[in-house]
CHARMM internal coordinates of N, CA and C (Angstrom, degrees):
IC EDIT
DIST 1 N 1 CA 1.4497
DIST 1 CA 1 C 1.5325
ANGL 1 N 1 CA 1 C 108.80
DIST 1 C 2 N 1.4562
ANGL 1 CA 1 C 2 N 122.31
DIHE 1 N 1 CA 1 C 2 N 132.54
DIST 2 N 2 CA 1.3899
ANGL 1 C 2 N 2 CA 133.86
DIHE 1 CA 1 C 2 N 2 CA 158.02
DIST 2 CA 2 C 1.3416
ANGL 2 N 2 CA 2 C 112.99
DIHE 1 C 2 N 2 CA 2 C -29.88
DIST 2 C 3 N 1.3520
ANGL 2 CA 2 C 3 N 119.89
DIHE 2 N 2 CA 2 C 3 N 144.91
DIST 3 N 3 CA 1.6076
ANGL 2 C 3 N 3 CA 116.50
DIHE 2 CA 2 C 3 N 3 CA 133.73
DIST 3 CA 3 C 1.5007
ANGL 3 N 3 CA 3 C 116.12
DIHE 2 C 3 N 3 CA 3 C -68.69
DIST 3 C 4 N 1.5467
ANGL 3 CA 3 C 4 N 131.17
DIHE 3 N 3 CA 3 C 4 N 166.55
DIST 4 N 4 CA 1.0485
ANGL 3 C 4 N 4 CA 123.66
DIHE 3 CA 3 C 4 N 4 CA 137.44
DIST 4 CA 4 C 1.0913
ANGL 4 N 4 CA 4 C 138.78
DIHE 3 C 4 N 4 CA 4 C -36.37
DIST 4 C 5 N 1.2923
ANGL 4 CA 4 C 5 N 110.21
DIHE 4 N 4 CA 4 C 5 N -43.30
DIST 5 N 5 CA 1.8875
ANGL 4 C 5 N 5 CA 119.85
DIHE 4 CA 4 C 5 N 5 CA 173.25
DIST 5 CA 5 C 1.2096
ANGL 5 N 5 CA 5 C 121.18
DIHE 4 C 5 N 5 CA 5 C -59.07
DIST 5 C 6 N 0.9002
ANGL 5 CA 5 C 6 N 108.39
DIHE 5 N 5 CA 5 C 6 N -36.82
DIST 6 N 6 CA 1.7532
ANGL 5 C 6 N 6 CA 135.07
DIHE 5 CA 5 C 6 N 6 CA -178.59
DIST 6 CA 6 C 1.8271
ANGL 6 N 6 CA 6 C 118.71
DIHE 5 C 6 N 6 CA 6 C -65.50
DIST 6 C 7 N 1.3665
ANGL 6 CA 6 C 7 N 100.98
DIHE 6 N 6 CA 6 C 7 N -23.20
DIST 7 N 7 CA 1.5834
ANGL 6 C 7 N 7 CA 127.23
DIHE 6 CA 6 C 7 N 7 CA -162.39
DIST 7 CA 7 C 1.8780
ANGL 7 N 7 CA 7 C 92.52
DIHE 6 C 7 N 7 CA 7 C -70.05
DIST 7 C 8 N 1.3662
ANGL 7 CA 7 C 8 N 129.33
DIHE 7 N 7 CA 7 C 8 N 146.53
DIST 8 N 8 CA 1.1581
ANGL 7 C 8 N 8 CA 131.60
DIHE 7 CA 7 C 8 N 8 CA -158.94
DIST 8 CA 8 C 1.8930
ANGL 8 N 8 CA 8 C 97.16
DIHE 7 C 8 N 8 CA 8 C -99.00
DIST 8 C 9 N 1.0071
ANGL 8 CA 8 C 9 N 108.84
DIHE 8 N 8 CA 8 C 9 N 139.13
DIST 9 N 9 CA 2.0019
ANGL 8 C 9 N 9 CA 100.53
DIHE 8 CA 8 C 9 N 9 CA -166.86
DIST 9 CA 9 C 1.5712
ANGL 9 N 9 CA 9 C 90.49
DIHE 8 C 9 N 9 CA 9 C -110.13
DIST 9 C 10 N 1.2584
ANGL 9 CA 9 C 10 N 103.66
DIHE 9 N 9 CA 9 C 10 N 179.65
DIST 10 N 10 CA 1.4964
ANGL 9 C 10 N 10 CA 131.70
DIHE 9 CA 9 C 10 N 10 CA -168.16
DIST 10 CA 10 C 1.6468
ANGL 10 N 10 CA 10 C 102.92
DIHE 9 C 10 N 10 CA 10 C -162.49
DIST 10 C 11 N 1.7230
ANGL 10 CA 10 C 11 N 119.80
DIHE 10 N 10 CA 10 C 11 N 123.78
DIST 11 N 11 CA 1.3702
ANGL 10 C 11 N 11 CA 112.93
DIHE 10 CA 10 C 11 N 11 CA 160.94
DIST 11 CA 11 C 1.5378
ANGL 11 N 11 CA 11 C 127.32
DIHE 10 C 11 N 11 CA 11 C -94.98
DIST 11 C 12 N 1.0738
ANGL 11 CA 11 C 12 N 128.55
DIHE 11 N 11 CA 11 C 12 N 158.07
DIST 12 N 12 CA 1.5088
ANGL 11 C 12 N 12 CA 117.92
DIHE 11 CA 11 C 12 N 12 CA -140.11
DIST 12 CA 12 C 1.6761
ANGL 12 N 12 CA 12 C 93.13
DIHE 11 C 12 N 12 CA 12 C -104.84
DIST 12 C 13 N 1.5183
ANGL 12 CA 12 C 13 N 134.27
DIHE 12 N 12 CA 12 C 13 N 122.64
DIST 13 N 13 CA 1.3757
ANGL 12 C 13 N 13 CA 110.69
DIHE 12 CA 12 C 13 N 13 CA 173.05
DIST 13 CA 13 C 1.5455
ANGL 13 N 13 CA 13 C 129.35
DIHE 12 C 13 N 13 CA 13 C -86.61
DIST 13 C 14 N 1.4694
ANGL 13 CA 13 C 14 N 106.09
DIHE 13 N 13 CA 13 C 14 N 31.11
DIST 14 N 14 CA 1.3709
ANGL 13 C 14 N 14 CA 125.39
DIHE 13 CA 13 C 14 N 14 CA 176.61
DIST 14 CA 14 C 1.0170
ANGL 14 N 14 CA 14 C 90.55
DIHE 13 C 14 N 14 CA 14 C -91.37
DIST 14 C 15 N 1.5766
ANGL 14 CA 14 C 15 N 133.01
DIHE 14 N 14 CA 14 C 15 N -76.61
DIST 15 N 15 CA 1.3308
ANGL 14 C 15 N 15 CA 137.01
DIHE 14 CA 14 C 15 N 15 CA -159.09
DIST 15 CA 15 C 1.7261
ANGL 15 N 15 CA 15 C 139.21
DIHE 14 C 15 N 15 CA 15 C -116.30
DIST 15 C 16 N 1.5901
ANGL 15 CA 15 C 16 N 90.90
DIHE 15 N 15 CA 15 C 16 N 18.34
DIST 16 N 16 CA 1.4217
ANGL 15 C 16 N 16 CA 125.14
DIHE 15 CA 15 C 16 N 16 CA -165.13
DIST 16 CA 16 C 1.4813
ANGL 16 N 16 CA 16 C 105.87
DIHE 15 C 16 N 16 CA 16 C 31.59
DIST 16 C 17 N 1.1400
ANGL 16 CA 16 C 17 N 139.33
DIHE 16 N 16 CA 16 C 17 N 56.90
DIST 17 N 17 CA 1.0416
ANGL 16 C 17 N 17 CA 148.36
DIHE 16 CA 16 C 17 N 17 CA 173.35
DIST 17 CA 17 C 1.2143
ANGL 17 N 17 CA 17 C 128.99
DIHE 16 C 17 N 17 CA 17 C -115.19
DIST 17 C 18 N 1.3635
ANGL 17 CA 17 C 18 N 142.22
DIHE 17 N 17 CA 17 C 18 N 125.97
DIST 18 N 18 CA 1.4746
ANGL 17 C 18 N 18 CA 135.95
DIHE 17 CA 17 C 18 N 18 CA -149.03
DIST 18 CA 18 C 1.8493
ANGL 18 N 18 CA 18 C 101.90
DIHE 17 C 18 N 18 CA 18 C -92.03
DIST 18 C 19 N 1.3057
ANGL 18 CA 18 C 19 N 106.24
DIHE 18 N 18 CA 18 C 19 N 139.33
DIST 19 N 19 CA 1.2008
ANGL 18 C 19 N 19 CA 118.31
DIHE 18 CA 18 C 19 N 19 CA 158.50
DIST 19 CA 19 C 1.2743
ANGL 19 N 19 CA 19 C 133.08
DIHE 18 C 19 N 19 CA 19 C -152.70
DIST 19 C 20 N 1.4446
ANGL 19 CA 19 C 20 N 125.72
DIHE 19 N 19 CA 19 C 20 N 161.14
DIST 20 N 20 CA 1.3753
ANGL 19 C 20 N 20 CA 122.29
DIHE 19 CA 19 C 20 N 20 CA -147.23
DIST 20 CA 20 C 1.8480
ANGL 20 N 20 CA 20 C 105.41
DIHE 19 C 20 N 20 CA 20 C -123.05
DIST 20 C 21 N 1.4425
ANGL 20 CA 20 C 21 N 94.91
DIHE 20 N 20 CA 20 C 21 N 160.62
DIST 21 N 21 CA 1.3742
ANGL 20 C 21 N 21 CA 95.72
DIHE 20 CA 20 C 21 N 21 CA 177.61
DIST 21 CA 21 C 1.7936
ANGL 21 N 21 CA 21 C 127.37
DIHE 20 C 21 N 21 CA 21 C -31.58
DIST 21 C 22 N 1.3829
ANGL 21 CA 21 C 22 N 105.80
DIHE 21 N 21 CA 21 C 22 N 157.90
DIST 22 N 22 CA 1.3434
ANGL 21 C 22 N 22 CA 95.82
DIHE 21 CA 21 C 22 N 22 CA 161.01
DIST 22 CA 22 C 1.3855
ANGL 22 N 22 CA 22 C 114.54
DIHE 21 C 22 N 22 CA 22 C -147.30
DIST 22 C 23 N 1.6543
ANGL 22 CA 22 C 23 N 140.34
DIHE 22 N 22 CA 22 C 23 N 177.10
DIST 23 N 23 CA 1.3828
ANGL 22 C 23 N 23 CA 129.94
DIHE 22 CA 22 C 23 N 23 CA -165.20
DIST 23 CA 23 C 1.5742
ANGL 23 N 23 CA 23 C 86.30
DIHE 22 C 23 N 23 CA 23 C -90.82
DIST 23 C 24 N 1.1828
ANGL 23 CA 23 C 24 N 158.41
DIHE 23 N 23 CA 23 C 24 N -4.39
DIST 24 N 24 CA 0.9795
ANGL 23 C 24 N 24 CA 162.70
DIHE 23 CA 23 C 24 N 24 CA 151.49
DIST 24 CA 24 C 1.6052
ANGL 24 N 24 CA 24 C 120.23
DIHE 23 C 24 N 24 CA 24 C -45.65
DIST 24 C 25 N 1.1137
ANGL 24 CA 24 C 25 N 108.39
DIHE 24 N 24 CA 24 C 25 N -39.47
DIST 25 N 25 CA 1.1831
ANGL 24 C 25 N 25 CA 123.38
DIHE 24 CA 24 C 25 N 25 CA -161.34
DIST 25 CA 25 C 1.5796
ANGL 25 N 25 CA 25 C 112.01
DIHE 24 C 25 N 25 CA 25 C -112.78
DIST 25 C 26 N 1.2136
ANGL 25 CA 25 C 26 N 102.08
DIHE 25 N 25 CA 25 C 26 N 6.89
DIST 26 N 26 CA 1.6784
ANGL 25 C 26 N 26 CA 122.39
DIHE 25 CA 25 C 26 N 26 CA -171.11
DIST 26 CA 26 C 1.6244
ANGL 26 N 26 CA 26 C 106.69
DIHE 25 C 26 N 26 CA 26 C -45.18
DIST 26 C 27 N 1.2856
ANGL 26 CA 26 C 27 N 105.29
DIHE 26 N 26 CA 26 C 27 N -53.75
DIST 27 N 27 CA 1.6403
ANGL 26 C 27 N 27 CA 115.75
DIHE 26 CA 26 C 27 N 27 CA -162.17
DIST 27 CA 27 C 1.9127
ANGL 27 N 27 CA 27 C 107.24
DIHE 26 C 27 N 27 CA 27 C -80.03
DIST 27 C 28 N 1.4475
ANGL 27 CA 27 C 28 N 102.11
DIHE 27 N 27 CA 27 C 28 N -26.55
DIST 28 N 28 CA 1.8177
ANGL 27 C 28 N 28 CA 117.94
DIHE 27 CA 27 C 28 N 28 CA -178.49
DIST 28 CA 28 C 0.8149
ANGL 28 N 28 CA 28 C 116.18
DIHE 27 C 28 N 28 CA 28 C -118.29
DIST 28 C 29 N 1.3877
ANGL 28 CA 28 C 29 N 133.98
DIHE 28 N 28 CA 28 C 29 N 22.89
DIST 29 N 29 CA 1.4182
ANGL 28 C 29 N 29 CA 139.32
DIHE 28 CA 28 C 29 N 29 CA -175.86
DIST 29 CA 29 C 1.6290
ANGL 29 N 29 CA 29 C 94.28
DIHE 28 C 29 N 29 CA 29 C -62.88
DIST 29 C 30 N 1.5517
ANGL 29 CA 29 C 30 N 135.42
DIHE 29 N 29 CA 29 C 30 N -54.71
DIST 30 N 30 CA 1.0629
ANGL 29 C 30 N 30 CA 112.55
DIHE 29 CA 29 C 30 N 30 CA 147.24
DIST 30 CA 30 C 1.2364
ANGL 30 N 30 CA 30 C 143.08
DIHE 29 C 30 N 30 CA 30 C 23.27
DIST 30 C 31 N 1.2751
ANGL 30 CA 30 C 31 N 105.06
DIHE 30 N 30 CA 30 C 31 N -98.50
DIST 31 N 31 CA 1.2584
ANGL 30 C 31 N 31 CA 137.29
DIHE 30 CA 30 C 31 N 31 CA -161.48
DIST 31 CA 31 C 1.5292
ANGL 31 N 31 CA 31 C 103.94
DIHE 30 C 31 N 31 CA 31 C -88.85
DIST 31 C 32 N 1.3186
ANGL 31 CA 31 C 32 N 135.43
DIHE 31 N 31 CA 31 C 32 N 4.13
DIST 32 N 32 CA 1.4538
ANGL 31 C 32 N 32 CA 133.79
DIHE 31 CA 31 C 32 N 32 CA -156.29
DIST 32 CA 32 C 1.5304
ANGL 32 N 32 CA 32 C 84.54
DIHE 31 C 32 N 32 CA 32 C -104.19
DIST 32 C 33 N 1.2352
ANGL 32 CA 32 C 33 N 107.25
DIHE 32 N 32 CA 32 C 33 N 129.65
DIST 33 N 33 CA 1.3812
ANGL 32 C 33 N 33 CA 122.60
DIHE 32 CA 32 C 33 N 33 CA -174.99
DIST 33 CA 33 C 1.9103
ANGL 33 N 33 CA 33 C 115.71
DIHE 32 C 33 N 33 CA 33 C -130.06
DIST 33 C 34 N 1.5313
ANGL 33 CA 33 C 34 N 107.50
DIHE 33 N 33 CA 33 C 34 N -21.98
DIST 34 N 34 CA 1.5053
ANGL 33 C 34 N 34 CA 97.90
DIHE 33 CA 33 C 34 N 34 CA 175.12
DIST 34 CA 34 C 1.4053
ANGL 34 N 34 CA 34 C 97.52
DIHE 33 C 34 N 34 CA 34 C -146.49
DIST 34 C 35 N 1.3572
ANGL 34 CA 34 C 35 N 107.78
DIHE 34 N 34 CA 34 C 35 N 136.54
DIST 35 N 35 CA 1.7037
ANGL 34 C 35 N 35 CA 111.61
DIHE 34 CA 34 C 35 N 35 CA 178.90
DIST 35 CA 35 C 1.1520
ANGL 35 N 35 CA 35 C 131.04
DIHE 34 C 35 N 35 CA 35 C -65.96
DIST 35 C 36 N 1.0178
ANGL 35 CA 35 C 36 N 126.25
DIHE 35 N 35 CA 35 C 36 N -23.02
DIST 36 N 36 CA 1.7816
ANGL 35 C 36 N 36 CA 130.81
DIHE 35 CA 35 C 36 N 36 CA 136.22
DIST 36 CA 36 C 1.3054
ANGL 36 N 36 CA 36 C 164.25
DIHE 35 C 36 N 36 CA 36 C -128.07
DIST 36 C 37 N 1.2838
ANGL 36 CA 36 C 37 N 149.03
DIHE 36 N 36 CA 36 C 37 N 144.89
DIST 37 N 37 CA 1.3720
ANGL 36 C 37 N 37 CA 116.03
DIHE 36 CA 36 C 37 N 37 CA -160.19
DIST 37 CA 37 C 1.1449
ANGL 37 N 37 CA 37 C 143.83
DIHE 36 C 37 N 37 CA 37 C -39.97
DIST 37 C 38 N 1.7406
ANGL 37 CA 37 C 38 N 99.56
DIHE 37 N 37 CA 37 C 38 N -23.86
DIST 38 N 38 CA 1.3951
ANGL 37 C 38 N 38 CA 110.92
DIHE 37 CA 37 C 38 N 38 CA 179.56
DIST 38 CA 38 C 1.4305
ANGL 38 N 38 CA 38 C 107.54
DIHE 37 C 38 N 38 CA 38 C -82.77
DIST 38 C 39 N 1.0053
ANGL 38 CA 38 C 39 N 118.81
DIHE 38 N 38 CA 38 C 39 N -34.81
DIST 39 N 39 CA 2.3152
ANGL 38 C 39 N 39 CA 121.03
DIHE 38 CA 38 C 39 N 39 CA 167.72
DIST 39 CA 39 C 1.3444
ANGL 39 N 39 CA 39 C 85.98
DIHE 38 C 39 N 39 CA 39 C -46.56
DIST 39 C 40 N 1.5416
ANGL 39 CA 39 C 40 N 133.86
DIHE 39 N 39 CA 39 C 40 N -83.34
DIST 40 N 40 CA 1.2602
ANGL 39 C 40 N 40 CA 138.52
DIHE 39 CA 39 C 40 N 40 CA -159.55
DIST 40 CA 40 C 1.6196
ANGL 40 N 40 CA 40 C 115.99
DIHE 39 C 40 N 40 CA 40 C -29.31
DIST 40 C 41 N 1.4835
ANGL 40 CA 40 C 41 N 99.73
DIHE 40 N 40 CA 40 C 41 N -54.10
DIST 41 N 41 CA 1.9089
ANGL 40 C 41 N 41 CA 100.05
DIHE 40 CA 40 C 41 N 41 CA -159.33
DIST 41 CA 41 C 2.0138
ANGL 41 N 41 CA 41 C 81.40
DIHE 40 C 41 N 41 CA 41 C -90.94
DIST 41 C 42 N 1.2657
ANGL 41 CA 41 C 42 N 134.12
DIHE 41 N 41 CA 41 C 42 N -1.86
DIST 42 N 42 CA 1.5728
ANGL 41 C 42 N 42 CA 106.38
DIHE 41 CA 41 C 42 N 42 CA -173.55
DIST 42 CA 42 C 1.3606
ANGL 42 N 42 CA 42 C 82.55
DIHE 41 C 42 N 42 CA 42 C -94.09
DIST 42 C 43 N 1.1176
ANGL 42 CA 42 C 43 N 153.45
DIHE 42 N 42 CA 42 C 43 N -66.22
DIST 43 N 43 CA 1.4967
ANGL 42 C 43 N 43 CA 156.26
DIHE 42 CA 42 C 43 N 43 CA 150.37
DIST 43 CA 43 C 1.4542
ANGL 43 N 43 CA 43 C 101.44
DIHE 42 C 43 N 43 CA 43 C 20.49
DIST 43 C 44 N 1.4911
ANGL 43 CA 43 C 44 N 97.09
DIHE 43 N 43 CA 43 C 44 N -73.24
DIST 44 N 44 CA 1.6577
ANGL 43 C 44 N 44 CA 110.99
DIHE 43 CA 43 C 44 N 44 CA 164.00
DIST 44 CA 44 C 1.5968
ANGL 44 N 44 CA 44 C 126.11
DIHE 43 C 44 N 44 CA 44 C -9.53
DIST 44 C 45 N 1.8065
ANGL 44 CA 44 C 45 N 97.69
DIHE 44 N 44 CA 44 C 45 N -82.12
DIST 45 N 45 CA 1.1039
ANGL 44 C 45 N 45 CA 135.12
DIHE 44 CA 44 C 45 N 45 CA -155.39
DIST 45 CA 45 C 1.7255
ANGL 45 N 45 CA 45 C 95.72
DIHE 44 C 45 N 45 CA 45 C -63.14
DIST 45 C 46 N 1.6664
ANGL 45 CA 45 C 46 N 109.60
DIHE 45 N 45 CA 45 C 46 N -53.16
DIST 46 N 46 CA 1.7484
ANGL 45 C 46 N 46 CA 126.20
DIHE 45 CA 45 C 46 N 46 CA -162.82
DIST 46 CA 46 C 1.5786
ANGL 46 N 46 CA 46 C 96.62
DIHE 45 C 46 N 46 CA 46 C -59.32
DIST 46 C 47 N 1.5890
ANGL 46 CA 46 C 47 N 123.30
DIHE 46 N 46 CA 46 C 47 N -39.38
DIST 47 N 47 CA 1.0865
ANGL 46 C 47 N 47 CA 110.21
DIHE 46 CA 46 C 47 N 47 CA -156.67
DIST 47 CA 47 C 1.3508
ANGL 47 N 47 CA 47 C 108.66
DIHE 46 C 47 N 47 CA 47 C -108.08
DIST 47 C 48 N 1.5542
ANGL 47 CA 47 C 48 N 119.36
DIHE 47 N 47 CA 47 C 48 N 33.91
DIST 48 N 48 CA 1.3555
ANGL 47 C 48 N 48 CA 124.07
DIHE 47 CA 47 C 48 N 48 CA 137.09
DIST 48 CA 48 C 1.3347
ANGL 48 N 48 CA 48 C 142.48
DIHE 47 C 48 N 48 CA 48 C -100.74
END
COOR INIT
IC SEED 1 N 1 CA 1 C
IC BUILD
């Protein structure tokens, strides 16, 4: 098992804010691009 520290991060370009893996995200960690739904849909909103 990981530490936390150890966990691979991502910064969010909604909120330039760093965040880190999750077991959630196991299979799309990939593809995980904003740390929360609400980064996601304002992301949304800005880039119309």
């Amino acid at each position: 098992m990981r530490k936390k520290s150890e966990l691979p991060t991502k910064t969010c370009p909604a909120c330039d804010r760093p965040f880190s893996w999750r077991k959630k995200w196991e299979r799309d960690w990939d593809c995980v691009i904003y740390c929360s739904e609400r980064c996601r849909r304002s992301a949304k909103v800005a880039s119309k």
